[in-house]
C-alpha positions in Angstrom: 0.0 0.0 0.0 1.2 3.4 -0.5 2.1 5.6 1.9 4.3 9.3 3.0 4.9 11.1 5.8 3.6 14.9 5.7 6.7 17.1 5.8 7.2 20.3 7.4 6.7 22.5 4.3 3.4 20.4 3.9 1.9 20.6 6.6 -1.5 22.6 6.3 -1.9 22.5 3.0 -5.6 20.9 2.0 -5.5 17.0 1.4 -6.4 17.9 -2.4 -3.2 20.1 -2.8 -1.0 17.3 -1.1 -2.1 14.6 -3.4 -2.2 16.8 -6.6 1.5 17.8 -5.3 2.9 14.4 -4.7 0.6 12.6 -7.4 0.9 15.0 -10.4 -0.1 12.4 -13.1 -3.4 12.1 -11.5 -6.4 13.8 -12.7 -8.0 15.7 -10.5 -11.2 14.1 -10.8 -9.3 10.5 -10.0 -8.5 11.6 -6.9 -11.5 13.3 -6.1 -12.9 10.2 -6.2 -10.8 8.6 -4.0 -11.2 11.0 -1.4 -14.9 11.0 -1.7 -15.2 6.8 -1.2 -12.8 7.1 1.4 -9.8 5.0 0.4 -7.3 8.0 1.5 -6.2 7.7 5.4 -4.5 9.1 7.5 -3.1 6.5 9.9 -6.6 4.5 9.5 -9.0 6.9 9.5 -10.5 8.3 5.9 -9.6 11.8 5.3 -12.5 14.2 3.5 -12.3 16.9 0.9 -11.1 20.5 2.3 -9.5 18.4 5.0 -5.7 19.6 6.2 -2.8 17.6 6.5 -0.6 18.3 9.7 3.1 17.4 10.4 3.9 13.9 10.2 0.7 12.7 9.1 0.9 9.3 7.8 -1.2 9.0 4.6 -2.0 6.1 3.1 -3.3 5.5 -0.4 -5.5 2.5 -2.0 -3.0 -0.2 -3.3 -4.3 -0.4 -7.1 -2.6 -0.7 -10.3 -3.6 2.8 -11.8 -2.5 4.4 -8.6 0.8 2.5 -8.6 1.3 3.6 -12.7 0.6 7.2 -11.6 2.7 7.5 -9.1 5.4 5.9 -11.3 4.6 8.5 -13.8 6.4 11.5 -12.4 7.3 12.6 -16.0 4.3 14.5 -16.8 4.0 17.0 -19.3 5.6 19.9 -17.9 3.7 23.0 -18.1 5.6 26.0 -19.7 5.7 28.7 -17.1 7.3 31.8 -18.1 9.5 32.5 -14.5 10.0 35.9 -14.1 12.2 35.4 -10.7 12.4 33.6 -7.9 14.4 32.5 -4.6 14.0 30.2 -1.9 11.0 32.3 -0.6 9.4 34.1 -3.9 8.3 33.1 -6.8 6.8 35.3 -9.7 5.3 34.1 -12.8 4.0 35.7 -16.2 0.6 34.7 -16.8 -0.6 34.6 -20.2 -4.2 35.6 -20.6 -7.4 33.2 -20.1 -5.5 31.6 -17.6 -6.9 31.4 -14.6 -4.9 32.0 -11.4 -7.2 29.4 -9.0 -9.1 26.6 -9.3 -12.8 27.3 -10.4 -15.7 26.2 -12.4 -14.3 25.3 -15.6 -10.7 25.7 -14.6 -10.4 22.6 -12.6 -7.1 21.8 -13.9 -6.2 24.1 -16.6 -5.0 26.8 -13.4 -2.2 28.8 -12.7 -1.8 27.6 -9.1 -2.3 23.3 -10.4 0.4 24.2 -13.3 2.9 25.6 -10.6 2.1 22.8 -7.9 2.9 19.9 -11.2 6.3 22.0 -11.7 7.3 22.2 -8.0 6.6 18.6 -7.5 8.4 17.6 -10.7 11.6 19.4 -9.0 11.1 17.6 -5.4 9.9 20.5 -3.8 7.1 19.9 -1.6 5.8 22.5 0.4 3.1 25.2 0.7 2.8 27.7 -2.0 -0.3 30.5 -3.0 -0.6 33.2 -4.9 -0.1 36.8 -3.0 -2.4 38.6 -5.5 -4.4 37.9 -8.7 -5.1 39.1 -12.2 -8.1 39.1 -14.3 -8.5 35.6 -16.6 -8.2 37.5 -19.9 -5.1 40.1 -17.9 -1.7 39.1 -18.7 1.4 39.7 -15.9 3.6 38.8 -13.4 1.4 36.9 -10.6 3.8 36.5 -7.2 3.8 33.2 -5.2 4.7 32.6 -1.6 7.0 29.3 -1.1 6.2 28.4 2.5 3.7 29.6 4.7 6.1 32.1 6.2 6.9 33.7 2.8 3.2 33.9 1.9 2.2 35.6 5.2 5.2 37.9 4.7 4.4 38.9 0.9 0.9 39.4 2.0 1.6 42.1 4.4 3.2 44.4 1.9 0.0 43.7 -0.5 -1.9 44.9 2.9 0.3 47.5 3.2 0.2 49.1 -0.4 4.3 48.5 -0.4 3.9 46.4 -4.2 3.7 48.7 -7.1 1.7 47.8 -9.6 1.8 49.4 -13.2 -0.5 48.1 -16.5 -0.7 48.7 -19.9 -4.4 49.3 -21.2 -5.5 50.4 -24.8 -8.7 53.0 -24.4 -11.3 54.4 -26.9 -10.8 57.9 -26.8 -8.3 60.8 -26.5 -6.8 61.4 -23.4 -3.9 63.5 -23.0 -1.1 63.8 -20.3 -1.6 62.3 -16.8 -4.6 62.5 -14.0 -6.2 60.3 -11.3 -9.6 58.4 -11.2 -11.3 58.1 -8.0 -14.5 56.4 -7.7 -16.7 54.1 -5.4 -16.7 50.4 -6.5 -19.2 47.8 -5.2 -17.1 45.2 -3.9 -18.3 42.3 -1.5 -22.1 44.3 -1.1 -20.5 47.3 -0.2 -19.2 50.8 -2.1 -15.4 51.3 -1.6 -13.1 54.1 -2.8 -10.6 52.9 -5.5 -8.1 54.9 -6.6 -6.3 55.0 -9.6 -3.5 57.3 -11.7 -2.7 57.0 -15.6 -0.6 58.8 -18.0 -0.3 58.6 -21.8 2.2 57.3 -23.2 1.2 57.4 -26.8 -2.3 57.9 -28.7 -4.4 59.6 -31.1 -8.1 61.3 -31.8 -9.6 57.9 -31.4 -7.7 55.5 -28.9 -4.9 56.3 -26.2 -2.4 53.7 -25.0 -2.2 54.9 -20.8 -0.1 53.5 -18.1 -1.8 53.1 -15.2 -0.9 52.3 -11.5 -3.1 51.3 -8.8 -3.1 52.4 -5.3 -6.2 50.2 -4.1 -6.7 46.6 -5.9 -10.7 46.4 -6.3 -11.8 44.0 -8.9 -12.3 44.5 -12.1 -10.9 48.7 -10.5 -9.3 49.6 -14.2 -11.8 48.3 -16.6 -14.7 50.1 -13.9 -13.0 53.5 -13.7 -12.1 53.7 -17.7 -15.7 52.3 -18.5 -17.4 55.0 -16.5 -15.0 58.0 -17.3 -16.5 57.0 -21.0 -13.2 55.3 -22.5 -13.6 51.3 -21.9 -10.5 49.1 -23.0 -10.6 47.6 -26.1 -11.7 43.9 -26.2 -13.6 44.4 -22.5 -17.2 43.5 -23.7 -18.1 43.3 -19.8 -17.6 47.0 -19.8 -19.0 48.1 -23.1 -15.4 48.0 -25.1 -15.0 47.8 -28.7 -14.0 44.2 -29.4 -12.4 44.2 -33.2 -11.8 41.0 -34.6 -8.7 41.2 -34.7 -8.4 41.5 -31.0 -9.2 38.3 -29.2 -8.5 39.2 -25.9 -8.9 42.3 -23.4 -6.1 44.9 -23.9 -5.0 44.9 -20.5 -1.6 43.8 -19.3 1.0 44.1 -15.8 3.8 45.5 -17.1 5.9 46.2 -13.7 6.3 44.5 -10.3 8.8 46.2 -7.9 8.9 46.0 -4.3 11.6 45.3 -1.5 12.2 41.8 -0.7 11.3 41.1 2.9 13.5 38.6 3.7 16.7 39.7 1.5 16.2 43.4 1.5 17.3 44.1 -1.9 14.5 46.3 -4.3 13.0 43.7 -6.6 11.9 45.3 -9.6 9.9 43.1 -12.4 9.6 44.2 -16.0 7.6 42.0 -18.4 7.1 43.7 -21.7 3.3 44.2 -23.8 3.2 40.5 -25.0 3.3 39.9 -29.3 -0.5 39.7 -29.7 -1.4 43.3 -28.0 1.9 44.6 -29.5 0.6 43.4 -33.3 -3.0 44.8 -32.6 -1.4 48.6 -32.6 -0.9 49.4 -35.9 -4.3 48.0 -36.5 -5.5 51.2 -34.4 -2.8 53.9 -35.7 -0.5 53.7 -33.0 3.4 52.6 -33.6 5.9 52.0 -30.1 
C-alpha cells in the first residue's frame, strides 16, 4: 500500500493540494474520487475533501494498479511557465491571458496555481505555496507566489500594506492627453469602496490612447470600472461596453511592472515584463506605432 509522511513544508496545505502535489499524473477528478469513497487515510481513518494535512501525518493511499502507474509516472508533461524570478521564498510568474490564477468552475485543472504545484513537484519540492495577488482571466502579468507559509504571510503584508507597485498597460477608446487620477466608489463584497487610480499617456491619437496606469487600491475588475465609467472602456472588454475588433481576441489589458523590497533579502525587486506579441501586433491596427 502506499504511503508518506507529511513534511514540514506540507503541513496545512488541504488534502487535495497534497495529493495533486505528490501525485501530479493524476487527474484531479481520479482523486476526487478517491477521497470522496474514502480510500485516502490518515493513519486508519478516511480523510474528507477541504480536510488539512498536519506534520507527520501518515497517509496512506488505496493499493491499485492505476494508482501505482501514476505515481510511477512523475514525468508528466511539464507546463511552460514563463519564470519571471524567484528565490527560496518568492516566486513570480507571467501569466498569459485566459489563464486562470485558482481553481474554479471550468478551470479545474487548466490553473495557474495546479500548473505551478505539477512543476514544483516535478523538481522535489514539496511544500506550501499561493498566490499573493491575482489578475483578471483575460489580464496578462507577473502573478507573485509565496513558497512556504512564512513567505506567503510575509508577501501578503506588503499587499496589505500598499508597499507592491503595480503598473499596467491598457489600450482605451478615446483621446486622453497627459496624466490624472480616477477616483470612484466600486461595489465590492455588497459594499461601495473608494478605488483609486492614476494614468498617463504614453502614446495615442483622436480615437484611442495607450495609458499607463498604476493602482493604489486593488478592487476587482478597479481599471476596466473607472475607464468604463469615465467614457473610455478598453478595447476587447465586452463586460464594460469595449469595442472588441476582430482582430483582438483578448482584453487589452496587461501588468507591465512589479517592484517591491524583498522582505527577507532586503534588496529592491523590480519586475519588468514587456506588452506580449498579440497586443503589441493589434497597434498598428489602431494607428499607434511604439
Amino acid at each position: 500500500m502506499p504511503e508518506f509522511i507529511v513534511t514540514e513544508e506540507e503541513a496545512g496545505l488541504p488534502i487535495e493540494q497534497l495529493l495533486h502535489q505528490r501525485v501530479p499524473a493524476a487527474p484531479e477528478s481520479y482523486l476526487r474520487q478517491l477521497l470522496k469513497k474514502g480510500k485516502v487515510k490518515i493513519s486508519d481513518d478516511p480523510v474528507k475533501g477541504g480536510d488539512c494535512v498536519a506534520l507527520n501525518d501518515r497517509i496512506l493511499l488505496p493499493d491499485s494498479n492505476r494508482l501505482l502507474e501514476l505515481l510511477a509516472n512523475r514525468q508528466i508533461a511539464q507546463p511552460q511557465l514563463d519564470i519571471l524570478y524567484e528565490t527560496r521564498e518568492i516566486l513570480i510568474v507571467n501569466k498569459p491571458a485566459r489563464l486562470a490564477i485558482h481553481n474554479g468552475k471550468g478551470h479545474e485543472r487548466d490553473n495557474l496555481t495546479d500548473q505551478i504545484g505539477i512543476f514544483l513537484a516535478a523538481r522535489g519540492d514539496l511544500f506550501r505555496f499561493a498566490p499573493i495577488h491575482r489578475l483578471d482571466l483575460e489580464t496578462s502579468g507577473p502573478v507573485i507566489f509565496g513558497k512556504g507559509k512564512k513567505s506567503c504571510s510575509e508577501l501578503g503584508k506588503l499587499f496589505m500594506r500598499g508597499e507592491i507597485t503595480k503598473s499596467y498597460l491598457a489600450l482605451v477608446t478615446g483621446k486622453i492627453i497627459g496624466r490624472g487620477t480616477l477616483l470612484s466608489d466600486i461595489p465590492a463584497k455588497g459594499k461601495l469602496k473608494a478605488a483609486e487610480s492614476s494614468y498617463h499617456t504614453l502614446v495615442g491619437n483622436d480615437s484611442v490612447s495607450l495609458l499607463e496606469i498604476q493602482l493604489h487600491t486593488g478592487r476587482q475588475h478597479q481599471i476596466r470600472r473607472q475607464l468604463a465609467d469615465a467614457g473610455h472602456p478598453l478595447f476587447g472588454d465586452q463586460r464594460y461596453r469595449g469595442p472588441c475588433p476582430r482582430k483582438l481576441s483578448r482584453l487589452f489589458l496587461h501588468c507591465r511592472r512589479l517592484a517591491f523590497v524583498d522582505p527577507f533579502s532586503k534588496q529592491q525587486i523590480d519586475i519588468n515584463c514587456p506588452l506580449p506579441a498579440d497586443l503589441t501586433r493589434f497597434l498598428p491596427q489602431v494607428g499607434i506605432e511604439q
